[in-house]
N, C-alpha and C positions, 0 to 999 in steps of 0.2 A: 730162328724165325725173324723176319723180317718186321718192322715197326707199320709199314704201311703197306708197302709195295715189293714182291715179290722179285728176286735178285736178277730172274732173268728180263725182267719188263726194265728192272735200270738201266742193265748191261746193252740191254734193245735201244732205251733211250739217249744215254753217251754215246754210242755206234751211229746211229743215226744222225747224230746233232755232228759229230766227227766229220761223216761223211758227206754231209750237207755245206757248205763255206755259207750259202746264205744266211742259213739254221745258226751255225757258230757267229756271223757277225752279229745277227740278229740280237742273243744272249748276252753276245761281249758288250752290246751298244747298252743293255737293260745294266749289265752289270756295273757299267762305268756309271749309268744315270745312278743308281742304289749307293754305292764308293766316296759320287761329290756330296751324296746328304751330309751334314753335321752327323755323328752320334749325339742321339737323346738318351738319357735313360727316366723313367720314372721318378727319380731322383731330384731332375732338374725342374720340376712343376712347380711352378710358382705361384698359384690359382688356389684359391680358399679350397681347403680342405674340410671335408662332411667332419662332424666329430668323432673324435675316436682313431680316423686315422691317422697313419704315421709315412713321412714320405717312401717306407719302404714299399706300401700298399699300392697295386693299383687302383687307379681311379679313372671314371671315364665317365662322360655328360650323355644322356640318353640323345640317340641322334635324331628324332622325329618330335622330339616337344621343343614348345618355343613360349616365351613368356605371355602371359593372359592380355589383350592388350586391353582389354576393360577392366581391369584391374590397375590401380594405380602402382603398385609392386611388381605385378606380373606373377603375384603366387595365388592361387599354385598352378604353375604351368600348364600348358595344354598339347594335346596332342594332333601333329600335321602329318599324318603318315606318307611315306615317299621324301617329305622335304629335312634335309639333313640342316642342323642348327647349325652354323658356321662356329658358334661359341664352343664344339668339341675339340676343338683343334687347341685349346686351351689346357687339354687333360693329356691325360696320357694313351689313348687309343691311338694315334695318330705315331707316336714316337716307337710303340709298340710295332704296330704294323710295318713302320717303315724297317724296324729291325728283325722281324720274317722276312720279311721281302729281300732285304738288303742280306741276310746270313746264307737264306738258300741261295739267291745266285752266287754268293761267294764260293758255297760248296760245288756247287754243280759247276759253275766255271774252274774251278779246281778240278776237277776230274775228265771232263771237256777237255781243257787246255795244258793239263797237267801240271801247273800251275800253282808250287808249293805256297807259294804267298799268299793265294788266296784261301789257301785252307789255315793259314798262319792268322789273319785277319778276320778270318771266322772264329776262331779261336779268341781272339782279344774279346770279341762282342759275346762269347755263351757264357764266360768269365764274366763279364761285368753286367750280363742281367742274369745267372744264375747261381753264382760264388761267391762275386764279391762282395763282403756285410756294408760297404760304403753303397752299390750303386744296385746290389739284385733283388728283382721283384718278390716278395715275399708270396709265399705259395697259396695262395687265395684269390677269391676275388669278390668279397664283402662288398665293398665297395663301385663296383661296375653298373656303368647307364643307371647312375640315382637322377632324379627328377625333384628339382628347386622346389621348395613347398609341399610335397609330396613322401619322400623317403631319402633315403642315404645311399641304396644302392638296391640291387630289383637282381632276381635271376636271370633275367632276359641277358646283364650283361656276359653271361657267361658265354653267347656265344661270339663274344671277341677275341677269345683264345681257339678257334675254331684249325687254325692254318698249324697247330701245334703239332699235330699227325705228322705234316712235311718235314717240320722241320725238324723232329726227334728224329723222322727215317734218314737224312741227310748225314746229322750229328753221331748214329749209329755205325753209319760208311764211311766217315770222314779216318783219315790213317792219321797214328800218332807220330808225333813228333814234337820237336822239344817243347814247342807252345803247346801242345796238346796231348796229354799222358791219361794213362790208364787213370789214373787218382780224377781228372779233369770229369771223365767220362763218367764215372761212378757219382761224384757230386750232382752233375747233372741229371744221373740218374735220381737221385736218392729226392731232389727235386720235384721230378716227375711225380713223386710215385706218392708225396708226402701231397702234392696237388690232386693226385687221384682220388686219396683220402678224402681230401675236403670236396670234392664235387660227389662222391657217395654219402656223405655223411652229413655234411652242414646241411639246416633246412634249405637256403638258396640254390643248392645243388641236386637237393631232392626234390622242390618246384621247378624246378627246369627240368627233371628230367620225367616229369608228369605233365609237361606241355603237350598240344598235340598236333602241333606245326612243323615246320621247318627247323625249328628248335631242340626237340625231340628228337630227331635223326642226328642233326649236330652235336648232341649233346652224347649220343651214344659213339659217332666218330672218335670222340676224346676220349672217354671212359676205353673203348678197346684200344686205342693206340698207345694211350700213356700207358696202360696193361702189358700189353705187347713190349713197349719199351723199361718197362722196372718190371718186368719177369713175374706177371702177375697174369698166367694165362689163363688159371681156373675165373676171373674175373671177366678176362676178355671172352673167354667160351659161354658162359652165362648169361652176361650181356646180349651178345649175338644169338644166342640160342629162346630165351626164355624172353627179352625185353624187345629186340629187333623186329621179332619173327610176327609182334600180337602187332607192333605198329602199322604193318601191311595193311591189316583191315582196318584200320584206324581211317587211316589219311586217303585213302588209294577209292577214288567211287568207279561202279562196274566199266565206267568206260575207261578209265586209266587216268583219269584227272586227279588232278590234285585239290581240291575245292577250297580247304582253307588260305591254299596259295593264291589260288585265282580271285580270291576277296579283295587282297593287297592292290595298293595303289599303281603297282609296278609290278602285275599278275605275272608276265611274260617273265622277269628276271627272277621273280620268286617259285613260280613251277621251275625254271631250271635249278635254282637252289636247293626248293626239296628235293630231286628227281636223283641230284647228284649225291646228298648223303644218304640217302636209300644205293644210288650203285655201292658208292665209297663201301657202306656196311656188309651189301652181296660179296664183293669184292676181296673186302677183308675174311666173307667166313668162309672160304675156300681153305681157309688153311686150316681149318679146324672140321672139316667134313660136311657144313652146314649149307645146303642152297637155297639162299633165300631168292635168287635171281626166277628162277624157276617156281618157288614154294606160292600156293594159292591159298590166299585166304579170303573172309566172309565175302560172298556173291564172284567168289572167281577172278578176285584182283589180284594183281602180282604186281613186281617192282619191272620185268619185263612187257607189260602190257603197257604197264606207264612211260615205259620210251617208245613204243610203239608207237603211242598215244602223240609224243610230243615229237618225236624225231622230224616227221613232215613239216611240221607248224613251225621249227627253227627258219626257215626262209621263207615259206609263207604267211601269207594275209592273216592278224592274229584280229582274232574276235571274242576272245573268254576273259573281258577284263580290263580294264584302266595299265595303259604304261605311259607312268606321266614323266618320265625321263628317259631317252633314246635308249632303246636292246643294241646293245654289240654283240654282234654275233659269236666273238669270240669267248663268252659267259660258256656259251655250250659245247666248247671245244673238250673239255675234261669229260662231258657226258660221254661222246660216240667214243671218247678211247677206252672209257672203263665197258661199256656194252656192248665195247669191240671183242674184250677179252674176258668177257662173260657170256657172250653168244659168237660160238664159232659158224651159224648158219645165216649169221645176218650180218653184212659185211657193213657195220658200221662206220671203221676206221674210213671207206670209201666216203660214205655219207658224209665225213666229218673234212673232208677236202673239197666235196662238192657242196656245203651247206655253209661251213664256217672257215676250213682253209690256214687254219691252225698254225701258231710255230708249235713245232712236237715238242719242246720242251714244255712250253705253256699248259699240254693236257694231264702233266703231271704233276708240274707243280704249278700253276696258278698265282702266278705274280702280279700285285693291283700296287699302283703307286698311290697313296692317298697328301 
């Protein structure tokens, strides 16, 4: 079984990206930009550390608080939702992401282009943030989006390891060779799985996954993919089954809206964020017999009524909500592929050429430069 994504939707998306030359230059231009970054690792942080931690730890600055400005300290911070603190870029969220970002094109350009190198150089980077005791992230994240004055670290930041589903599914495919050996594979597993631990079982990990946002959903993306990926699928079945299935009536109101979304600053980018760890979850419980794509709950909501809801509203005139920073359409390019192949009777994949116009690498793995 598969980490994320089902063998034939990859195999669909190599072919495709193969057959396309735009498609391929496209990826190769992303992949060169991700190749000039420096490597960071967590390691390299040179920014006061909360107490307690150790520079194995990640750490990361909550990205919507900014110092009190009536205050002569500026503690304890306050919150500007929408506006991200430029002072994050000081922590490690940023070094982090750029090495998602930066590993998956490297695999998927390896397989594209066939291109042992870059699977060779994907390989140096899973080693030095998941093996090696000089430079790898320790399996927590204690520490994440803490707030000056406030706290050391908050659940909320757990959803910064959110892109980890892609890149376990990548890391799974990626073929051994000398840099990269069965031993390599299993560390990283062993990784995974010691992380799944602590987001079940630390309180932080238990407050996130009792949010009832966009967070919530996120937070169960992780739970079943790092399951999926350290062979823990009575986990991942449970999840999906017992935990996925109540959040439908949760979040989902009789029209298909997503209401705590639509509070946020930036309504438009956050219903497509819930919208897509509700497919992501439908998506995933396919392999385990579970439809939540279809499944109705309190007053009639489903997770397909909620793309119904929103599929239109991607090009058009949006009215349910403050977007105090520009929507790029290509946010919702990952939706109409997963509810492409969650509903064979609504030809989403078309919507998603006439609505957003996608590179098709982009709907599956979702690459953001920060």
């Amino acid at each position: 079984m598969s980490v994320l994504y089902r063998d034939e939707d990859f195999e669909e998306l190599v072919n495709a990206i193969r057959s396309g030359e735009a498609e391929t230059a496209s990826l190769s231009k992303v992949t060169s930009e991700f190749e000039a970054e420096s490597n960071r690792f967590i390691t390299d942080t040179t920014s006061p550390l909360p107490p307690g931690a150790s520079p194995n730890d990640y750490v990361s600055l909550a990205e919507y608080w900014w110092p009190d400005p009536d205050k002569a300290d500026g503690l304890p911070w306050i919150r500007r939702d929408g506006e991200v603190n430029p002072l994050c870029r000081r922590y490690d969220a940023v070094p982090m992401r750029c090495f998602f970002c930066k590993v998956q094109s490297l695999i998927l350009s390896g397989f594209v282009r066939g291109d042992a190198a870059k699977f060779d150089a994907a390989a140096d980077l899973l080693r030095a943030w998941y093996l090696n005791s000089a430079t790898r992230m320790n399996p927590h994240l204690r520490y994440g989006q803490f707030i000056p004055g406030r706290n050391f670290g908050r659940n909320f930041g757990i959803i910064d390891t959110r892109p980890l589903g892609g890149v376990f599914d990548l890391v799974e495919r990626m073929p051994f060779r000398s840099k990269w050996t069965p031993a390599d594979l299993a560390g990283v597993r062993q990784w995974a799985g010691k992380y799944l631990e602590w987001l079940l079982t630390d309180p932080l990990g238990i407050e996130e996954g009792n949010t009832l946002n966009n967070h919530a959903t996120a937070y169960d993306v992780q739970v079943v993919s790092l399951a999926n990926f350290s062979g823990r699928r009575d986990i991942a079945q449970d999840q999906l089954n017992r935990v996925s299935r109540a959040r439908i009536s949760i979040q989902f109101a009789p029209d298909g809206s997503l209401p705590l979304e639509l509070e946020r600053t930036c309504s438009k980018s956050y219903a497509c964020a819930g919208l897509y760890f509700f497919l992501l979850l439908a998506y995933l419980a396919r392999d385990y017999g579970i439809d939540l794509w279809n499944f109705k709950g309190k007053h009639g909501v489903s997770i397909a009524n909620g793309m119904r809801w929103l599929a239109p509203k991607i090009k058009g005139r949006w009215s349910y909500g403050k977007q105090i920073i520009p929507f790029r359409k290509k946010e919702a390019a990952p939706l109409f592929f997963l509810a492409g192949k969650l509903d064979e009777n609504m030809d989403f994949i078309a919507l998603a050429k006439k609505y957003v116009a996608p590179e098709i690498w982009h709907t599956m793995y979702p690459l953001r430069k920060f």
